[in-house]
N, C-alpha and C positions, 0 to 999 in steps of 0.2 A: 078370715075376711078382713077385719080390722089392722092384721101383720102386713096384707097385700096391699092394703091402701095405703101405710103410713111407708112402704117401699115404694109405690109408685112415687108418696108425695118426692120423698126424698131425690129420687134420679132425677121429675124435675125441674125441683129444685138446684142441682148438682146441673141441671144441663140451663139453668136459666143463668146461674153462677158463672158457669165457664162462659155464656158465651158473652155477660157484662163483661169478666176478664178481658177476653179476646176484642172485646170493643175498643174497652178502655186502654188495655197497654198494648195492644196488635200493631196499631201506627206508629209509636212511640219506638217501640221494637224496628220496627222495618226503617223508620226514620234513621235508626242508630246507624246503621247495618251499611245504609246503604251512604251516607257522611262518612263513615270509618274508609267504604271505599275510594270514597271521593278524594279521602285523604292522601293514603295509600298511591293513590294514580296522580296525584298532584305533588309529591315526592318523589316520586319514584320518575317523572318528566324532568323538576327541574334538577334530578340527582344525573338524568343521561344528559340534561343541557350544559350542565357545569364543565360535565367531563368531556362534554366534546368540543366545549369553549378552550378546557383547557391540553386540550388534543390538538387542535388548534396552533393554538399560543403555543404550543411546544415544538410542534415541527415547523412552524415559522420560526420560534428563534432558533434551531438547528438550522436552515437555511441560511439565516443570516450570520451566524456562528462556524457556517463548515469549513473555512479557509483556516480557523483558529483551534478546530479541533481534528482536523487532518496536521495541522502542526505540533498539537499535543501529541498524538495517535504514535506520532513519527520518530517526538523525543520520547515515549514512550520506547521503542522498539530501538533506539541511540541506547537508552538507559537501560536495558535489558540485557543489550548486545559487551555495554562495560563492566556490568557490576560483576560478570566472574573473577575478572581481570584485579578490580577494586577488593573484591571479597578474600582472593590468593594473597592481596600485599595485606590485608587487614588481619589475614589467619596469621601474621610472620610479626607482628606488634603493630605496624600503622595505625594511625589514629587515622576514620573513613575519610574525612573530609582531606587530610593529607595525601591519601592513597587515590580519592577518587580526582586528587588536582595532579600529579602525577600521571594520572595514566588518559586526562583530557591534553595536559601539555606533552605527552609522546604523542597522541594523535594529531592533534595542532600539528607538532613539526614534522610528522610525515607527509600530512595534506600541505602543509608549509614548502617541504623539501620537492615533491610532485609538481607544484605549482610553479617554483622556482626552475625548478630545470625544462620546462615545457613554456612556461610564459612567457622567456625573450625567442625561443624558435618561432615559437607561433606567430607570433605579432611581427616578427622580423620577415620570415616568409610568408607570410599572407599580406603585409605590405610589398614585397617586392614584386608577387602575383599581381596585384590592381597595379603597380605601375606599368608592368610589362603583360597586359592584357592583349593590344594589340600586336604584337612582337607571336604570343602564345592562339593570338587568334590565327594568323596567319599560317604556323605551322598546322593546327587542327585541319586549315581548307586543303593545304599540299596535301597531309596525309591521307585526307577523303577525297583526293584527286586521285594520287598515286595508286590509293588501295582499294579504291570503293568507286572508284572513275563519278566520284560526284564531284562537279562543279558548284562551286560556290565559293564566294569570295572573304576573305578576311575580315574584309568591312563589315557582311553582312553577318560574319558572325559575333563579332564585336560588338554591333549595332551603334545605338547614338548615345549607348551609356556606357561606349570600351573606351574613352577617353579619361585620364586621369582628373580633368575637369569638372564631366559631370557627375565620375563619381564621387569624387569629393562634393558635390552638391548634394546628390542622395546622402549620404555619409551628415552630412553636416545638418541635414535637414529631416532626419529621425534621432537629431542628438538627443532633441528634449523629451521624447519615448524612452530610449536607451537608458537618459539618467533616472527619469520616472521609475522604469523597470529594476535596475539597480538598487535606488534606494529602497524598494520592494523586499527584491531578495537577502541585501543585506541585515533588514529588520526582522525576515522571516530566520536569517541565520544565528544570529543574535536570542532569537524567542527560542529554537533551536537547542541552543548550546546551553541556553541557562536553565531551560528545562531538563535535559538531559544531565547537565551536570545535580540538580538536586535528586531527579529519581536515582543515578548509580550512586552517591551519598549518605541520601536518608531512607532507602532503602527497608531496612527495617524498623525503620520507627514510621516509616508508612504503612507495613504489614501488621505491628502494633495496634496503629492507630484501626484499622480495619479489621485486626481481629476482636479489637476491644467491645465491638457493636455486636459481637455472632457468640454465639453459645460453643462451647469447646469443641464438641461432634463436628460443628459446620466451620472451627475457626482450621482443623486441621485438615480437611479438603478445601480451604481456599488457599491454606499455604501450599497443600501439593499442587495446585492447580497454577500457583503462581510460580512454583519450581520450572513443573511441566514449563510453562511460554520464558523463561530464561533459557533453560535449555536447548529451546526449540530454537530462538531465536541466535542463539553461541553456536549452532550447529548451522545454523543459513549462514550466518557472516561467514562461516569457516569453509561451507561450501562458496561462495562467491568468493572468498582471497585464493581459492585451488582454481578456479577457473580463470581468473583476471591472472593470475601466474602463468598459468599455462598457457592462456592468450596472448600475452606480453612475448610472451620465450616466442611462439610458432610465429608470430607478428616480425620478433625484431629481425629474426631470420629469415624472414621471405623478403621483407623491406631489405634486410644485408645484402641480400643474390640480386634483388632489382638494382641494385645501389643507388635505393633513394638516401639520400643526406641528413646523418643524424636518426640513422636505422634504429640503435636501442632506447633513444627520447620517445621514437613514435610508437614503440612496440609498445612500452609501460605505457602510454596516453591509451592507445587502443585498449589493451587488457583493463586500464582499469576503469576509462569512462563506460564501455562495453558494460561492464558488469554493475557498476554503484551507478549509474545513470538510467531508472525505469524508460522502459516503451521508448525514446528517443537519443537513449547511449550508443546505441549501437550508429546510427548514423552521424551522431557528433562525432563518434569515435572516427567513422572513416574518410569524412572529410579534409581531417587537415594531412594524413599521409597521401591522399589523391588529390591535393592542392599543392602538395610541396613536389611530386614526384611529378606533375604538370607541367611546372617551370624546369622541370631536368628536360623533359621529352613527353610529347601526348599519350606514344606508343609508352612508356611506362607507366605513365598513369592508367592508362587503359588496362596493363597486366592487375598492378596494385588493387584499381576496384575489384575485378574478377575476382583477386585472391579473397579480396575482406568479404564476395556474397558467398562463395563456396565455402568459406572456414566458418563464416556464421550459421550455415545450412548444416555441413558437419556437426558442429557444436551444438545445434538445437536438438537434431534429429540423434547426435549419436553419444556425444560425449557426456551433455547435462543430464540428461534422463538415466545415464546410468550413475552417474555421481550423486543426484539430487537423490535414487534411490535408495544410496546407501549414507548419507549424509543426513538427510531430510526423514527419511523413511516414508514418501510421500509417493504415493504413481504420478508415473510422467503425465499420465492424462489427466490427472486432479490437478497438478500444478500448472499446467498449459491451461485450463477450465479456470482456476483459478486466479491468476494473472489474469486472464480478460473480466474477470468479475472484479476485481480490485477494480484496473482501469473506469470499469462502469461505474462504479460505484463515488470512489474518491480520486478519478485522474489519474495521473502518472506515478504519483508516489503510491498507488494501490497495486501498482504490480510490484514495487518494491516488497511492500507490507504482506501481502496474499501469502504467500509461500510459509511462510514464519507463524503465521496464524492458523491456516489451514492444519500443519503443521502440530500446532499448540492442542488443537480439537482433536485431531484424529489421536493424537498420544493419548490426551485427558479421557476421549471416548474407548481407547483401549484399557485404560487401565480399570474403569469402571464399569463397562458393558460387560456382563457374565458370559463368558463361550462357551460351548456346546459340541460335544466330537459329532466332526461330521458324516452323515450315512455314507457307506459306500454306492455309488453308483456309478454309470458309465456318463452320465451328461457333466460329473465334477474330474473326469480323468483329461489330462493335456495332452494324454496319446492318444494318438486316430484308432480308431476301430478298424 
């Protein structure tokens, strides 16, 4: 009896104990608990405000930076596209910086020698075009009399800017655009060239410098990765010198049969603004042979256009797609997809770049994506059933 009381005393005691505990440190407790959270959720706000201040801040200075880094992007792929060239004279003794000035002043004097042969035609015939506008207007209305029995007159296709007066008014009065836009281009070419010249240069002491940050496992896939986009991009220039050649050649010869004037100037202008000129080469390219064979005869200029839409319709549809394939190793349809997403992306110089990059990824993704023999079945065979 006496064992049962002194256990009753004890439990409660034990239970008058716990629940002084629970009085005393229970709030203290929960107090903690519930401050640790507070903390927690007050960290963790301004850790997502930081980052989206500076998510922010970052794609605003890309915005304001994108003209400067589509110019890098661009001497990037200049600098990709020489350093094979650089790398052959440097494997034979060259010291880089002597090899990569070498093989910028052979490119200088091709684009030099291009320029020089094409520069006084141009400018001489396309001056001779604005003064003899009305002279060319007048044939146009005979021809669409004779041929087409529409009336209209010379005047009205001349209009009141076929005088050599007014258009030297136009002419003189977007000078100060023209030279705006020039001095433009001229500094974009210049940012251009000096960029280009350091990436095919130092070269390796930029892969250095980049591998020096990465652990050896990750330094030797970023050097094959930087392999891959040199290659890729040596293999696009070399498909567009095969196509600007071969444009050039079917150009000067169809301008020869027309007998527009200064047949193999215009064919090299067409081959190669065609090709090295994104999204809007192709029509620079056919303006000035359908300008110059304008002033021979309309009816010639009229064959000329015809020939330059049908041989660029060929070339899209038949020629490039199979060159790009085995050159590129690209589908014609990822390259056409990809051109308009360059364009969206960064403008004109993006369907330059797309191909070469596209390119770059699909290699890299070959070489590293593990393959798998594929099952046989009927929905993977090319033959009809």
């Amino acid at each position: 009896m006496l064992a049962r009381r002194k256990r009753l005393s004890r439990a409660r005691h034990a239970r008058h104990t716990g629940s002084r505990v629970r009085s005393r440190y229970g709030p203290a407790v929960a107090s903690r608990s519930q401050q640790e959270f507070t903390r927690r959720l007050r960290e963790t706000v301004a850790t997502a405000a930081v980052g989206l201040f500076l998510l922010l801040t970052l794609l605003w200075a890309v915005e304001q930076l994108r003209a400067l880094l589509v110019l890098v992007l661009f001497s990037l792929f200049c600098g990709f596209a020489l350093e094979p060239a650089v790398n052959a004279l440097a494997r034979r003794g060259w010291g880089r910086g002597r090899a990569t000035l070498a093989v910028f002043v052979g490119v200088s004097i091709v684009i030099g020698a291009f320029g020089a042969l094409l520069g006084t035609i141009v400018v001489q015939q396309v001056t001779d075009l604005i003064k003899n506008v009305p002279t060319y207007a007048r044939d146009v209305a005979d021809f669409l009399h004779d041929k087409l029995d529409v009336d209209i007159s010379g005047a009205d296709i001349a209009g009141s800017g076929g005088t050599v007066n007014e258009v030297s008014r136009y002419v003189l009065g977007g000078a100060l655009g023209l030279g705006a836009t020039v001095a433009t281009l001229l500094f974009s070419l210049l940012t251009i060239a000096t960029l280009t010249f350091y990436v095919a240069k130092d070269g390796p002491r930029m892969r250095r410098a980049v591998c020096s940050a990465l652990p050896p496992d990750t330094q030797r896939e970023v050097l094959r990765a930087w392999e891959i986009a040199i290659d890729r991009t040596a293999a696009y220039v070399s498909y567009r010198v095969i196509l600007a050649t071969f444009s050039a050649l079917v150009h000067g010869i169809a301008l020869h049969l027309f007998d527009v004037p200064f047949a193999v100037s215009l064919g090299i202008w067409v081959g190669v603004v065609s090709q090295f000129i994104p999204t809007v080469g192709t029509y620079l390219a056919g303006i000035v042979p359908v300008a110059i064979a304008l002033g021979e005869n309309p009816r010639t200029a009229l064959w000329v256009l015809l020939f330059i839409v049908v041989y660029q319709q060929v070339e899209n549809y038949v020629i490039s797609p199979v060159l790009s394939a085995k050159t590129m190793k690209v589908h014609p349809a990822l390259g056409f997809v990809s051109a308009i997403a360059g364009v969206a992306l960064i403008g004109p110089l993006g369907a330059l770049l797309a191909l070469p990059i596209v390119a770059s990824v699909q290699s890299f993704l070959a070489a590293y994506v593990p393959r798998h023999k594929v099952v046989d079945d009927d929905m993977l065979s090319d033959k009809k059933a």
